[in-house]
mmJSON file of the N, C-alpha and C atoms, coordinates in Angstrom:
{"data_MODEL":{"atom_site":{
"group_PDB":["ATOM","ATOM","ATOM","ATOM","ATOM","ATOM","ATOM","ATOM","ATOM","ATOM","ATOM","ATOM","ATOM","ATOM","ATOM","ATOM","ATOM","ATOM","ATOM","ATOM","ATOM","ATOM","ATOM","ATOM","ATOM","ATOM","ATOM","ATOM","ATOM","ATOM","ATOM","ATOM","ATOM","ATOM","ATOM","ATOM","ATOM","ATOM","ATOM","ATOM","ATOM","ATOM","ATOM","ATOM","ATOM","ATOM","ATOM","ATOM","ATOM","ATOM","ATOM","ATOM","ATOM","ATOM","ATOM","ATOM","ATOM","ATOM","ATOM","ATOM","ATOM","ATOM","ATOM","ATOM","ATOM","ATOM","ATOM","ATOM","ATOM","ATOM","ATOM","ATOM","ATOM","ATOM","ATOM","ATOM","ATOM","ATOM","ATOM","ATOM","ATOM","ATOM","ATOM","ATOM","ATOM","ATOM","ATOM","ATOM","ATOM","ATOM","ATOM","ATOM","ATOM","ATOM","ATOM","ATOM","ATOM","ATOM","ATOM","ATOM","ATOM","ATOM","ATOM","ATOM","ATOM","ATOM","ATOM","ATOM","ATOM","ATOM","ATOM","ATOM","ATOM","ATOM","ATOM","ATOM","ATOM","ATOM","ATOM","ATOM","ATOM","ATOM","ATOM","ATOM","ATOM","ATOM","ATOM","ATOM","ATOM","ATOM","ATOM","ATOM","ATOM","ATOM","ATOM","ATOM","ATOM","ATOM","ATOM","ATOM","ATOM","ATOM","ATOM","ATOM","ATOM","ATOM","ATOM","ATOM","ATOM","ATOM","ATOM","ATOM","ATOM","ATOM","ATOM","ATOM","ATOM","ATOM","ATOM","ATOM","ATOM","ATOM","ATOM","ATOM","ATOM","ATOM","ATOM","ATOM","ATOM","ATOM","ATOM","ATOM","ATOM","ATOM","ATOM","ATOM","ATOM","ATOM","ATOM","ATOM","ATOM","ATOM","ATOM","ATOM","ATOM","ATOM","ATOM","ATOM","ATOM","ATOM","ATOM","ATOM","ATOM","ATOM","ATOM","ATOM","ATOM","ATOM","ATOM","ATOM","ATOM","ATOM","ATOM","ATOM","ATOM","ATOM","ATOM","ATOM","ATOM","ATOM","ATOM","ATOM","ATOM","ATOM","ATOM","ATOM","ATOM","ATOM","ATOM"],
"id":[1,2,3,4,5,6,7,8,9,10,11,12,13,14,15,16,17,18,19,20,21,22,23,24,25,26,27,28,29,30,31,32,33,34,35,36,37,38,39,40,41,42,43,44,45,46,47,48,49,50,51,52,53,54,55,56,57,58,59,60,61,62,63,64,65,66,67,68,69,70,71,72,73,74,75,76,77,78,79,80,81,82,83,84,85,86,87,88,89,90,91,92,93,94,95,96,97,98,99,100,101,102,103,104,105,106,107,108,109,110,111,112,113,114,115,116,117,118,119,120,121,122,123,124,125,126,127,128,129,130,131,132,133,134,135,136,137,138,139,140,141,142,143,144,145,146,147,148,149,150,151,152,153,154,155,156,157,158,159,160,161,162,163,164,165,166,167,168,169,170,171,172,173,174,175,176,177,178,179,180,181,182,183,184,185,186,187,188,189,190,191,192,193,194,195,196,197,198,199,200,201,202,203,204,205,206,207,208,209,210,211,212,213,214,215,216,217,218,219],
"type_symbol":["N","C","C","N","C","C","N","C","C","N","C","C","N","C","C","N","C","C","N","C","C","N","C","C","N","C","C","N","C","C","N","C","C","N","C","C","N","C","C","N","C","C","N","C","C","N","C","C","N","C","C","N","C","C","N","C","C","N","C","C","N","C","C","N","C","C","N","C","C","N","C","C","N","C","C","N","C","C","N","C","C","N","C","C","N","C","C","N","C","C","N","C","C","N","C","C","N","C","C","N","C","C","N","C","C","N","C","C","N","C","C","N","C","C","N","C","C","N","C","C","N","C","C","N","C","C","N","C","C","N","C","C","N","C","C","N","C","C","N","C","C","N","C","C","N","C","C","N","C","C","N","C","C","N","C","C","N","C","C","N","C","C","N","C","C","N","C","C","N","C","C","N","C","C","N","C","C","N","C","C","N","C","C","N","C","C","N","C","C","N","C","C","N","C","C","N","C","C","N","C","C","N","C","C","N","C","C","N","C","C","N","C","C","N","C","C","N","C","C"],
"label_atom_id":["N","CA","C","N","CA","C","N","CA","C","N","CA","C","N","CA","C","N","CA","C","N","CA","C","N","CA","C","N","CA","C","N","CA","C","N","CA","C","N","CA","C","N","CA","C","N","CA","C","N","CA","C","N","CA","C","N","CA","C","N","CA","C","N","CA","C","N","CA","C","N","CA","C","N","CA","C","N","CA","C","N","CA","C","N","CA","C","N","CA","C","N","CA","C","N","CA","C","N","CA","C","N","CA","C","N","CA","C","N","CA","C","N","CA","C","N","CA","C","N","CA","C","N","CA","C","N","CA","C","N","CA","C","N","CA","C","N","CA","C","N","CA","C","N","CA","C","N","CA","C","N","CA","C","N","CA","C","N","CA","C","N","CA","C","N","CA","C","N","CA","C","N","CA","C","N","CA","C","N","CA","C","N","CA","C","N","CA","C","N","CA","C","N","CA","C","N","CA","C","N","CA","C","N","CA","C","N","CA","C","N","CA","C","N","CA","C","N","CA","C","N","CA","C","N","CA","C","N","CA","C","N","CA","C","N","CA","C","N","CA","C","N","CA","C","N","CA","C","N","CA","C","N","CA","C"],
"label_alt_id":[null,null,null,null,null,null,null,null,null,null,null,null,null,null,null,null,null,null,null,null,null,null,null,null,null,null,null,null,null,null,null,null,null,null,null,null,null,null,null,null,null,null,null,null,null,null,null,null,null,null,null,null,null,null,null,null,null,null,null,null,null,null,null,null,null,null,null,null,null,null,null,null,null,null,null,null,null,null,null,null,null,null,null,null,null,null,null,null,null,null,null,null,null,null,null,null,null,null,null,null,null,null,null,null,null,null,null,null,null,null,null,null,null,null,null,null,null,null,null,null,null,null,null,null,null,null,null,null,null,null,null,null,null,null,null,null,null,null,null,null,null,null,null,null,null,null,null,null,null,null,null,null,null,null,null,null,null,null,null,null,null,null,null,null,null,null,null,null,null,null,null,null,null,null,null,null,null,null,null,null,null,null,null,null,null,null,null,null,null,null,null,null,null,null,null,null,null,null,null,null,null,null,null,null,null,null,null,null,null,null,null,null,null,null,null,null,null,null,null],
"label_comp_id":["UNK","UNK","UNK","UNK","UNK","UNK","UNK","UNK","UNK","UNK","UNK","UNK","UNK","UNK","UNK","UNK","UNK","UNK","UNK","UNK","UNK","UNK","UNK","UNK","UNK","UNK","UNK","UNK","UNK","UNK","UNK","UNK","UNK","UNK","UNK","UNK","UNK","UNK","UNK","UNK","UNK","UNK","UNK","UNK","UNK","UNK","UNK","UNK","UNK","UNK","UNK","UNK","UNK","UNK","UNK","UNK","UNK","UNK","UNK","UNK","UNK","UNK","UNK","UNK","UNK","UNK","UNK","UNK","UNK","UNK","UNK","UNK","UNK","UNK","UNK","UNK","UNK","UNK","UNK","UNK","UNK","UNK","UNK","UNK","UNK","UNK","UNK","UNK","UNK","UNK","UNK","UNK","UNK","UNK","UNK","UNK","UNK","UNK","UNK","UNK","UNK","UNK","UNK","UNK","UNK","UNK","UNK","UNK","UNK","UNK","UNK","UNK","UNK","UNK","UNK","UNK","UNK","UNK","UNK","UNK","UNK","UNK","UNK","UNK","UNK","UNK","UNK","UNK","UNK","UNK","UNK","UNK","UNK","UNK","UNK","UNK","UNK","UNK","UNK","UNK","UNK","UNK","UNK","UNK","UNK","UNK","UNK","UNK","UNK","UNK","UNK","UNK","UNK","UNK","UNK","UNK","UNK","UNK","UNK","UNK","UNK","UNK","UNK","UNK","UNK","UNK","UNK","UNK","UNK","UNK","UNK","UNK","UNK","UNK","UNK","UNK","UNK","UNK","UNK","UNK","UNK","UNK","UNK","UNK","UNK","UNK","UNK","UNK","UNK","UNK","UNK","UNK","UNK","UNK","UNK","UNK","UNK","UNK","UNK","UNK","UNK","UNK","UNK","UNK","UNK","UNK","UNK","UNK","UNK","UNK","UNK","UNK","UNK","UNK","UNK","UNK","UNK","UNK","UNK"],
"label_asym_id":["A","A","A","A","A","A","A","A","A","A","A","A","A","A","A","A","A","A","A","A","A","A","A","A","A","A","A","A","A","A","A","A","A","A","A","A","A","A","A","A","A","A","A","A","A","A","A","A","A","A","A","A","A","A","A","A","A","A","A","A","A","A","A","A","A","A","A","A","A","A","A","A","A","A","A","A","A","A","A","A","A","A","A","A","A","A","A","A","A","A","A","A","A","A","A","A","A","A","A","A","A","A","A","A","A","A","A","A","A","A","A","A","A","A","A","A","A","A","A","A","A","A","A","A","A","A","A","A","A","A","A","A","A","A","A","A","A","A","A","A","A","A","A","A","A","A","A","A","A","A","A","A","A","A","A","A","A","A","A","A","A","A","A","A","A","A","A","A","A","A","A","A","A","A","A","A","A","A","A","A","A","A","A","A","A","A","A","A","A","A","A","A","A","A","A","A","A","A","A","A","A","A","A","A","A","A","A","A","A","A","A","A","A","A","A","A","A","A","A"],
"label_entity_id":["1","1","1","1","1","1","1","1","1","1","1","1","1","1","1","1","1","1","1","1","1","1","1","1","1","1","1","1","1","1","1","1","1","1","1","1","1","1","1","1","1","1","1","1","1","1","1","1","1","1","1","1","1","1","1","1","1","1","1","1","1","1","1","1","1","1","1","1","1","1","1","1","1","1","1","1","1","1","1","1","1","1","1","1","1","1","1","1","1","1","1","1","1","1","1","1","1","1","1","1","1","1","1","1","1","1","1","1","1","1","1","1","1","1","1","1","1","1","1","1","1","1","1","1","1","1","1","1","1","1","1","1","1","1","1","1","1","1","1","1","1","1","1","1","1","1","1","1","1","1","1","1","1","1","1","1","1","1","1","1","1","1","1","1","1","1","1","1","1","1","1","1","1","1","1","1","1","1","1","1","1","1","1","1","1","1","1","1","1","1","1","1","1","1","1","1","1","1","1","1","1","1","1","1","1","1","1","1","1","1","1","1","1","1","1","1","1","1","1"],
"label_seq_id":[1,1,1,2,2,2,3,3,3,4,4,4,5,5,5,6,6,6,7,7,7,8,8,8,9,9,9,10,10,10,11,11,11,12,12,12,13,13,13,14,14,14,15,15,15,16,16,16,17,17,17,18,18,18,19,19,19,20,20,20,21,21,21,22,22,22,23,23,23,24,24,24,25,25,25,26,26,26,27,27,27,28,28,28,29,29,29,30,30,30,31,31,31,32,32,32,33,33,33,34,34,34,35,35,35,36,36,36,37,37,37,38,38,38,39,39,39,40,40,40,41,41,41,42,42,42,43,43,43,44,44,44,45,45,45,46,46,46,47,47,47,48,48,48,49,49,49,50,50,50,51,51,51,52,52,52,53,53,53,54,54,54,55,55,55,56,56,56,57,57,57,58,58,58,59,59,59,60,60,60,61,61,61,62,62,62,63,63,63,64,64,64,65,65,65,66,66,66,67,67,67,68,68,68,69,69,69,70,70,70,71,71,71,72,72,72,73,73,73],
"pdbx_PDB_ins_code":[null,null,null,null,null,null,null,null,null,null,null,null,null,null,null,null,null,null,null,null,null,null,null,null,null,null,null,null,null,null,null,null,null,null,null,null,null,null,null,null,null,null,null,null,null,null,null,null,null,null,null,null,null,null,null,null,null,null,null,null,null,null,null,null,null,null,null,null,null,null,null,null,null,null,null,null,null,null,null,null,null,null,null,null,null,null,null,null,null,null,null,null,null,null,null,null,null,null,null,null,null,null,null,null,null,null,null,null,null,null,null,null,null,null,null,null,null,null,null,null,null,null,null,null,null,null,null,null,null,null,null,null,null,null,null,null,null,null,null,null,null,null,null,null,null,null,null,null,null,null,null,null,null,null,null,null,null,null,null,null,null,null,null,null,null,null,null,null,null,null,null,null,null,null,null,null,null,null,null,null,null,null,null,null,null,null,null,null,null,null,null,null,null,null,null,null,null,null,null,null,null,null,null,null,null,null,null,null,null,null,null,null,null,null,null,null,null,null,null],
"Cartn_x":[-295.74,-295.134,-293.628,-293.377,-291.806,-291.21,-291.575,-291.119,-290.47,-291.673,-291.308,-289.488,-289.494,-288.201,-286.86,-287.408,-286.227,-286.685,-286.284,-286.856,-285.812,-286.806,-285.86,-284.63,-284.637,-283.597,-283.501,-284.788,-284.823,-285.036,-285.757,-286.099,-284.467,-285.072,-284.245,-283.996,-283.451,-283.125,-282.065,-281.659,-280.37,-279.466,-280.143,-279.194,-278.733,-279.353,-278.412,-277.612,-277.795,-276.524,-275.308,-275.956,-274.501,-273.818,-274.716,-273.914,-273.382,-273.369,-272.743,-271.272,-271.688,-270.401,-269.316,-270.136,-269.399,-267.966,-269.082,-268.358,-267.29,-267.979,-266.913,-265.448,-265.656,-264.702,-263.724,-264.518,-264.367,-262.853,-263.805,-263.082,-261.262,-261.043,-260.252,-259.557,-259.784,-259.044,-258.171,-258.901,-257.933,-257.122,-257.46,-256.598,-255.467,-255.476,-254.44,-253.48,-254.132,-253.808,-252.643,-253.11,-252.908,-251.453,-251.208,-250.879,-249.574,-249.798,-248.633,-248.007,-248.713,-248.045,-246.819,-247.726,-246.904,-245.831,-245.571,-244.712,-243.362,-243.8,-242.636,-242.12,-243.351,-242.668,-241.568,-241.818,-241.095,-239.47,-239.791,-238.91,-238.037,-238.207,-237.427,-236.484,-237.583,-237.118,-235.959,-236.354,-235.036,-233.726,-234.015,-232.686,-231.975,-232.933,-231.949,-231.57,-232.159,-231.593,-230.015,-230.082,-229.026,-228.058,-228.456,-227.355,-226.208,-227.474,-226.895,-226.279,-226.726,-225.764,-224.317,-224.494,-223.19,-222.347,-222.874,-221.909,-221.162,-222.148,-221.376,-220.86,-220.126,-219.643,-220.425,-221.545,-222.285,-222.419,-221.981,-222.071,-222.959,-224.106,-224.791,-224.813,-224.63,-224.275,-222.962,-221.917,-220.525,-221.111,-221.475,-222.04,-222.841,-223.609,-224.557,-223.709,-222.852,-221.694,-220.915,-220.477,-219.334,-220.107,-221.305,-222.462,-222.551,-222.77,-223.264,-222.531,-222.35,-221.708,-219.772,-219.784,-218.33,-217.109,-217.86,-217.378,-217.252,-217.466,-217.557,-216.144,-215.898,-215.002,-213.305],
"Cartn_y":[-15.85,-16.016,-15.8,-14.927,-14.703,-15.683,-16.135,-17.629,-18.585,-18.723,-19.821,-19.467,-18.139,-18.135,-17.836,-17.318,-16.941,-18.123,-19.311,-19.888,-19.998,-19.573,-19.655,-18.422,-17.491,-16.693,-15.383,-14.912,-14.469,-14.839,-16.296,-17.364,-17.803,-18.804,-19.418,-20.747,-21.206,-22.404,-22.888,-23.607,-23.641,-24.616,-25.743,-26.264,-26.05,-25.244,-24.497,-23.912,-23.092,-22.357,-23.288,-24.35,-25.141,-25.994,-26.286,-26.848,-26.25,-24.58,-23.846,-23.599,-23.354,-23.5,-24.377,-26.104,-26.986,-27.077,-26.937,-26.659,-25.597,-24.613,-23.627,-24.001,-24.455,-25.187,-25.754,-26.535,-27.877,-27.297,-25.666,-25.431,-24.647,-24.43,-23.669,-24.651,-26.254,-27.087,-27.697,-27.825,-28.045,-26.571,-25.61,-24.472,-24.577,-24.797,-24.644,-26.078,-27.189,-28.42,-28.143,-27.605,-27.192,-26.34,-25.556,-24.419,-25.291,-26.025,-26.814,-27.653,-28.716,-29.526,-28.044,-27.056,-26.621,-25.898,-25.276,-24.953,-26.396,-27.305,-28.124,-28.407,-28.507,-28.695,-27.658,-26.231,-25.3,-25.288,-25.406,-25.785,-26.739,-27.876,-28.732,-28.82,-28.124,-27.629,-26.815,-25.909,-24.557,-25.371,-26.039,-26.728,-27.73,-28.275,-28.568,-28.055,-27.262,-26.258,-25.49,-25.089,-24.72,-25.928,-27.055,-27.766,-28.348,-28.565,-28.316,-27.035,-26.217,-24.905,-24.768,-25.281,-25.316,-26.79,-27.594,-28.747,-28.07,-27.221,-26.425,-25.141,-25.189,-24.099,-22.479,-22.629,-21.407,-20.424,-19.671,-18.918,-17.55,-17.33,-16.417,-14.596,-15.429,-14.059,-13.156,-14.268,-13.823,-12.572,-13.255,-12.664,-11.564,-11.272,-10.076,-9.357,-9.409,-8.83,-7.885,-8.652,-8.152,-7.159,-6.999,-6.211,-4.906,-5.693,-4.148,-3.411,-4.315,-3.272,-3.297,-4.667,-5.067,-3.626,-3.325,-2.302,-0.962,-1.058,0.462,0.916,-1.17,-1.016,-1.113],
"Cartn_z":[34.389,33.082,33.139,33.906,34.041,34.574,35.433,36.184,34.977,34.245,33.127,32.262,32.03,31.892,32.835,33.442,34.66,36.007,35.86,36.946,38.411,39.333,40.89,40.602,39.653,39.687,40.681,40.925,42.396,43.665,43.371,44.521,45.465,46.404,47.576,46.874,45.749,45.529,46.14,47.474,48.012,47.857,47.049,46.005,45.182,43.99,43.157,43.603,44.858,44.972,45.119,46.263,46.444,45.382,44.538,43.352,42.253,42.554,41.577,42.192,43.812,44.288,44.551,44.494,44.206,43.141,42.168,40.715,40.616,41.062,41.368,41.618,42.973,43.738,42.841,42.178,41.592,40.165,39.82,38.76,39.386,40.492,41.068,41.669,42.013,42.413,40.752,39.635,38.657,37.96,38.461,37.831,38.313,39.746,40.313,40.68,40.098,39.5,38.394,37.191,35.905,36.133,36.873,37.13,37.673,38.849,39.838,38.522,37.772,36.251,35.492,35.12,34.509,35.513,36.043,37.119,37.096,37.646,37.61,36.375,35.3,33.897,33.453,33.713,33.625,34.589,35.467,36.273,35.647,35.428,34.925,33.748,32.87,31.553,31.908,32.383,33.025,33.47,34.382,35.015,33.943,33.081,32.167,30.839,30.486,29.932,30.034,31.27,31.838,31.948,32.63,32.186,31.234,30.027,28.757,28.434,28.448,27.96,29.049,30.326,30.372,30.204,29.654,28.67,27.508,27.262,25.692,26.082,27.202,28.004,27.452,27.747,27.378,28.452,29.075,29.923,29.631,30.369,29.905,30.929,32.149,33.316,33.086,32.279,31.862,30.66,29.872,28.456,28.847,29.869,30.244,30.773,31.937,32.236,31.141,29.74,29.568,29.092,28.564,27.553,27.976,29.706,30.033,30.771,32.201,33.178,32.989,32.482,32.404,31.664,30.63,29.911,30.936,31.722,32.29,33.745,34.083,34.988,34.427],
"occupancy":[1.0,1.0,1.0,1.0,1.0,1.0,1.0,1.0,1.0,1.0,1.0,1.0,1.0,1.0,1.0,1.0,1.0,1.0,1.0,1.0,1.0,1.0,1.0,1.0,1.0,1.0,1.0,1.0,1.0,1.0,1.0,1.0,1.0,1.0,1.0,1.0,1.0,1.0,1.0,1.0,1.0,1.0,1.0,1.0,1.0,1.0,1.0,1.0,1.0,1.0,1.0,1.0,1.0,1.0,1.0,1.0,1.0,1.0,1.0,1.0,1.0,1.0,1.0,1.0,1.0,1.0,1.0,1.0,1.0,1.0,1.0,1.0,1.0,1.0,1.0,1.0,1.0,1.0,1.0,1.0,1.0,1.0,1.0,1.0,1.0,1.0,1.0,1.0,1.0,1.0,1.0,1.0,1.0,1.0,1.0,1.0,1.0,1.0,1.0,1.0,1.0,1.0,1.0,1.0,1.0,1.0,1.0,1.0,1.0,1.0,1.0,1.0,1.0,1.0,1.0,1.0,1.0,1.0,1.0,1.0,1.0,1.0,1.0,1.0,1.0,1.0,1.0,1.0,1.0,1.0,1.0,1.0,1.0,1.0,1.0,1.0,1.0,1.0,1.0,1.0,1.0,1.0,1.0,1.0,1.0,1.0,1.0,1.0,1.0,1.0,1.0,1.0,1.0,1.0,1.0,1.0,1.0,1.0,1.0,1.0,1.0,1.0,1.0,1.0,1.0,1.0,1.0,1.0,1.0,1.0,1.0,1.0,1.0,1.0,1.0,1.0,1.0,1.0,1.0,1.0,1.0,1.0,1.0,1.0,1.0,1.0,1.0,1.0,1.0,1.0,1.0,1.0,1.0,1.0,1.0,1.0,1.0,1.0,1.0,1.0,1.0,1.0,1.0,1.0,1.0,1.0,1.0,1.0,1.0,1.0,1.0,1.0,1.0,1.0,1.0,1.0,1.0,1.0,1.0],
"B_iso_or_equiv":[0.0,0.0,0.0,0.0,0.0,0.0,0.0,0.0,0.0,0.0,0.0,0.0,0.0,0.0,0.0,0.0,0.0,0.0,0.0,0.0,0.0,0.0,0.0,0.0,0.0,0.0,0.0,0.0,0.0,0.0,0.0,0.0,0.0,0.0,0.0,0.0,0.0,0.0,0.0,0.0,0.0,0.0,0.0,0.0,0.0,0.0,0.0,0.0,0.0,0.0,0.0,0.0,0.0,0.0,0.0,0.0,0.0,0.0,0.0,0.0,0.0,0.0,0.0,0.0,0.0,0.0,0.0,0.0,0.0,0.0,0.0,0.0,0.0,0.0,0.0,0.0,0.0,0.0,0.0,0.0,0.0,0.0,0.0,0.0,0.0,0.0,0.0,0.0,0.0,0.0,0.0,0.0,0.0,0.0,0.0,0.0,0.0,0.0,0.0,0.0,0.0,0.0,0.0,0.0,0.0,0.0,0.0,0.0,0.0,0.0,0.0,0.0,0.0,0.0,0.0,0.0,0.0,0.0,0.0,0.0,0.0,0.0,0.0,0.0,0.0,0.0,0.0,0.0,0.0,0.0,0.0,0.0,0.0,0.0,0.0,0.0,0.0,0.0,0.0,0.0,0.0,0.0,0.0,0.0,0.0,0.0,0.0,0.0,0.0,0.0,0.0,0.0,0.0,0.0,0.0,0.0,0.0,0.0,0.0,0.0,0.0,0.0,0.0,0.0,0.0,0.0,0.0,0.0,0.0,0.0,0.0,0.0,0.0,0.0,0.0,0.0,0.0,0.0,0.0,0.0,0.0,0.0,0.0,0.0,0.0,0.0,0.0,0.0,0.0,0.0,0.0,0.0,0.0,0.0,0.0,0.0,0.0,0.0,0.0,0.0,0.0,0.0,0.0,0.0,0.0,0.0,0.0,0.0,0.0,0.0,0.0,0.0,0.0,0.0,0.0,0.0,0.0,0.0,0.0],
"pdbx_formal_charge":[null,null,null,null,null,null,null,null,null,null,null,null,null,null,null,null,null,null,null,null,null,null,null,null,null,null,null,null,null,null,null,null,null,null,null,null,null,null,null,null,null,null,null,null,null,null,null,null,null,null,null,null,null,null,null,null,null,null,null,null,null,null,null,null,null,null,null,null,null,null,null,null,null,null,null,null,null,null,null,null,null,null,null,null,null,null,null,null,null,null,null,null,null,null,null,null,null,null,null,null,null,null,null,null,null,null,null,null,null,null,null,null,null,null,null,null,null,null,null,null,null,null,null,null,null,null,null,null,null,null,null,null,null,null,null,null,null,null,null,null,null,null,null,null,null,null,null,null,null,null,null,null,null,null,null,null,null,null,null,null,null,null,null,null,null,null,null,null,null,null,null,null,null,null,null,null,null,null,null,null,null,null,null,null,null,null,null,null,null,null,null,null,null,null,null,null,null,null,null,null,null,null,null,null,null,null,null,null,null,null,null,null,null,null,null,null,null,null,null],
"auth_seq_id":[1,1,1,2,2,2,3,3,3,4,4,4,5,5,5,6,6,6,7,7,7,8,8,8,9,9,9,10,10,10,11,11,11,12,12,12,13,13,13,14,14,14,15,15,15,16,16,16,17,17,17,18,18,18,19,19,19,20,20,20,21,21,21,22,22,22,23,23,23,24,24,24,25,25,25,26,26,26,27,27,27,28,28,28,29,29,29,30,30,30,31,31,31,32,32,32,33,33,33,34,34,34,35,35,35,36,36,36,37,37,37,38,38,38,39,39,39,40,40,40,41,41,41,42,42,42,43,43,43,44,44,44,45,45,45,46,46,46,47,47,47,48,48,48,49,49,49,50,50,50,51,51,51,52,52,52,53,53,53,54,54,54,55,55,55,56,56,56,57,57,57,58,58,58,59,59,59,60,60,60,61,61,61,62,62,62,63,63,63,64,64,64,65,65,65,66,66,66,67,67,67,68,68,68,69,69,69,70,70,70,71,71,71,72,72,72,73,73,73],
"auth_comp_id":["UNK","UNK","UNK","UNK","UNK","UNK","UNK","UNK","UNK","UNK","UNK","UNK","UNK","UNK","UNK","UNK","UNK","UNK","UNK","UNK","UNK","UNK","UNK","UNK","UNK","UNK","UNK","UNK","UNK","UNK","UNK","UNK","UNK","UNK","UNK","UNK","UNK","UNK","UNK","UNK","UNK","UNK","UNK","UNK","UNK","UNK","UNK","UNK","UNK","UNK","UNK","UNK","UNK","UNK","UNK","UNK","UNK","UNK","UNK","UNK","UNK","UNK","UNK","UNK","UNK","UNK","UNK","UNK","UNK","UNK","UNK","UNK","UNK","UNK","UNK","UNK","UNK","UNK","UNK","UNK","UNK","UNK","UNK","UNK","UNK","UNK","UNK","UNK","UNK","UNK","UNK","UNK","UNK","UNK","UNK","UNK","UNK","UNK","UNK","UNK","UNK","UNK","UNK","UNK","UNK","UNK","UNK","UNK","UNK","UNK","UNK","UNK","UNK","UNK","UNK","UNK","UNK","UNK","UNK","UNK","UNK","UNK","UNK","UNK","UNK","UNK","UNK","UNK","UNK","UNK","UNK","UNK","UNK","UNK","UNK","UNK","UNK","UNK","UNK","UNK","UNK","UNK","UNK","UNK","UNK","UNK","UNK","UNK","UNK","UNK","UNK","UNK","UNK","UNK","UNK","UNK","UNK","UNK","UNK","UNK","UNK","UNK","UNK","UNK","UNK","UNK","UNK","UNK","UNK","UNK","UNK","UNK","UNK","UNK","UNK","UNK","UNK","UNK","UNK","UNK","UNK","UNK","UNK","UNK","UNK","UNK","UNK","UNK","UNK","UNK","UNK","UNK","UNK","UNK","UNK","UNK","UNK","UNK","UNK","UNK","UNK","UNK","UNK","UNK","UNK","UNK","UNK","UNK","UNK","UNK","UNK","UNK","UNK","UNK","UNK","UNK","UNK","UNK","UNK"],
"auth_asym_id":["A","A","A","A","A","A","A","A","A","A","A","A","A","A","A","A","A","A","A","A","A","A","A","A","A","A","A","A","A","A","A","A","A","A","A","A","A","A","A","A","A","A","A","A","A","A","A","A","A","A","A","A","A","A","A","A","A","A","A","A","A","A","A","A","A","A","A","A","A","A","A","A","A","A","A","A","A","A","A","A","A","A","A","A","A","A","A","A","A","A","A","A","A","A","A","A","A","A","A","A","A","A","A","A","A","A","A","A","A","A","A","A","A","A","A","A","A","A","A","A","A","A","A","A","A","A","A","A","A","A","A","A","A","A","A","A","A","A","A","A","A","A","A","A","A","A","A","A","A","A","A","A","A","A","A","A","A","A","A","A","A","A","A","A","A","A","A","A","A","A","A","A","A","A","A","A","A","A","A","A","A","A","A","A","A","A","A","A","A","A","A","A","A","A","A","A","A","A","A","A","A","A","A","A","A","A","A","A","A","A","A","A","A","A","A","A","A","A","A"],
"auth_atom_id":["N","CA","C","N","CA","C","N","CA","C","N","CA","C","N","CA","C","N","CA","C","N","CA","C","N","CA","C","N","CA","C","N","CA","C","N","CA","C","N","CA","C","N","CA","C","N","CA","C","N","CA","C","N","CA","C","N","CA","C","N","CA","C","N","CA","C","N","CA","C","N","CA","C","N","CA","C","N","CA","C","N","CA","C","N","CA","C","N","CA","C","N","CA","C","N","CA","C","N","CA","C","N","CA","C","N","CA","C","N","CA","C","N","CA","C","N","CA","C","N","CA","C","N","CA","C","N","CA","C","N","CA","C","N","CA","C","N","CA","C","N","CA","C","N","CA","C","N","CA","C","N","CA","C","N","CA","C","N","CA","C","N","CA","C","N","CA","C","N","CA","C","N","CA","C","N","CA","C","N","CA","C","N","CA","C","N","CA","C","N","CA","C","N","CA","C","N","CA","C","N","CA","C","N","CA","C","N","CA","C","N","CA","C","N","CA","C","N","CA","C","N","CA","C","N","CA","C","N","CA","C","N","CA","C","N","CA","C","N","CA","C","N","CA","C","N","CA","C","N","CA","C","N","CA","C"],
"pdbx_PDB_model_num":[1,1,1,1,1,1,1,1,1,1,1,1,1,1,1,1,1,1,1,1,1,1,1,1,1,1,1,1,1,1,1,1,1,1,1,1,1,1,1,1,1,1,1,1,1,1,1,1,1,1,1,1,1,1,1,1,1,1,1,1,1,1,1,1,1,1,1,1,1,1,1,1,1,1,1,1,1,1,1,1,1,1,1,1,1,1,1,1,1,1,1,1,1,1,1,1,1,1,1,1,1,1,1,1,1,1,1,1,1,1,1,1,1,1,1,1,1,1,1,1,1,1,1,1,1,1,1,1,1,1,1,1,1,1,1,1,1,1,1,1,1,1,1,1,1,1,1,1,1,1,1,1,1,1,1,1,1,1,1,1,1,1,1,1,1,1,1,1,1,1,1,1,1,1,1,1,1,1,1,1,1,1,1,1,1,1,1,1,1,1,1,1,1,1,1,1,1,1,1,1,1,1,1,1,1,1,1,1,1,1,1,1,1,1,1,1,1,1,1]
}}}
């Protein structure tokens, strides 16, 4: 009777296993898919970001400088 609900869950089914690990696989090849898209998206964004801010002569390392340590020399 237990069988009927728990089926092969203590058994040797050795396809299930491999097709859980397939999937598995399967799910850790698009994470890290997902992961590489956003990475360059970020990346890109950043670099132009920065580019633009220095079109509008925005200097931000100057600006952290004068904030913090600049004041002290």
């Amino acid at each position: 009777m237990l069988g009927l609900f728990l089926p092969d869950l203590f058994g040797g089914n050795e396809q299930m296993a491999y097709d859980v690990q397939r999937a598995h696989s399967a799910d850790i090849l698009f994470i890290k898919m997902k992961a590489t898209m956003w990475m360059i998206t970020f990346t890109t964004a950043g670099f132009l970001i920065g580019n633009i801010m220095g079109i509008f002569d925005i200097n931000v390392l100057q600006w952290m400088w004068d904030n913090t340590l600049g004041h002290l020399l």
